[in-house]
C-alpha positions as CSV (number, residue, x, y, z in Angstrom):
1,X,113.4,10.6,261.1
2,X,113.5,9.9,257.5
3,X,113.0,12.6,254.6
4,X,110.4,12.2,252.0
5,X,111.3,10.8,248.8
6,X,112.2,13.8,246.3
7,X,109.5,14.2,243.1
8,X,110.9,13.1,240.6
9,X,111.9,15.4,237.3
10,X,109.8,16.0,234.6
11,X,112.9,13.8,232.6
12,X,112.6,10.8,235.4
13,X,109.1,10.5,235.1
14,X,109.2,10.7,231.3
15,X,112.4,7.8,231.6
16,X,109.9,5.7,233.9
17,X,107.3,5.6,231.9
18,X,109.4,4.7,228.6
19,X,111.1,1.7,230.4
20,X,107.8,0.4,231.5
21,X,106.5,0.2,228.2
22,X,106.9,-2.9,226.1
23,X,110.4,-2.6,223.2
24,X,107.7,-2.9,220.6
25,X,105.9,0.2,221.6
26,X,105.0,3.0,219.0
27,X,106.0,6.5,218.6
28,X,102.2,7.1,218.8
29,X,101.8,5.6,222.4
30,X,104.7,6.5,224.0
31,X,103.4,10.0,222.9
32,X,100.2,9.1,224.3
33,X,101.9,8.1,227.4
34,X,103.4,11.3,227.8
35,X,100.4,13.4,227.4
36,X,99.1,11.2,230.0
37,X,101.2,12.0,232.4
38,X,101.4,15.6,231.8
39,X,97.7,16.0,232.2
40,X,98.0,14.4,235.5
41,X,100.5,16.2,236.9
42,X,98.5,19.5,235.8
43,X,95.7,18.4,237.4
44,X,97.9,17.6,240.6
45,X,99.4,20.8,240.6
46,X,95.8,22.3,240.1
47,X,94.7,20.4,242.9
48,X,97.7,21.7,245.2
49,X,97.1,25.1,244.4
50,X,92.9,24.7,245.0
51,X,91.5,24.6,241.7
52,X,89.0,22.2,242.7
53,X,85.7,21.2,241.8
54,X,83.3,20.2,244.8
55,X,81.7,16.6,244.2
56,X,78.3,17.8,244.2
57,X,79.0,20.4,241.3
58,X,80.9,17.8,239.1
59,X,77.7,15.6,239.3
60,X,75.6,18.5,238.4
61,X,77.6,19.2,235.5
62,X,77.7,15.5,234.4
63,X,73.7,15.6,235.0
64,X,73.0,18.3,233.0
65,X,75.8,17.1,230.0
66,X,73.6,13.8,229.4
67,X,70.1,15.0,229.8
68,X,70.9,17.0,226.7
């Protein structure tokens, strides 16, 4: 039986990120990057804790946002 791989630290995922990016890359999109990531994992943790939105609703909403 093997253990699940530990979730990484806010600081891993941040270090990932940064050494995936190309040496020439800009304040502006590592920042970019970042934000990125930290949306996602709010939305993850949003998810996990149920704060969803049922497909049929999301396409309503979208519906009624470009009929305007």
């Amino acid at each position: 039986m093997t253990t699940p791989p530990a979730t990484p630290t806010a600081k891993e995922t941040a270090l990932q990120a940064l050494q995936r990016m190309p040496e020439t890359a800009t304040l502006d999109e590592i920042s970019e990057e970042l934000a990125i990531l930290a949306a996602i994992q709010r939305g993850e943790a949003a998810a996990d804790a149920g704060r969803l939105v049922p497909q049929d609703e999301v396409a309503r909403r979208s519906a009624a946002w470009t009929s305007r």
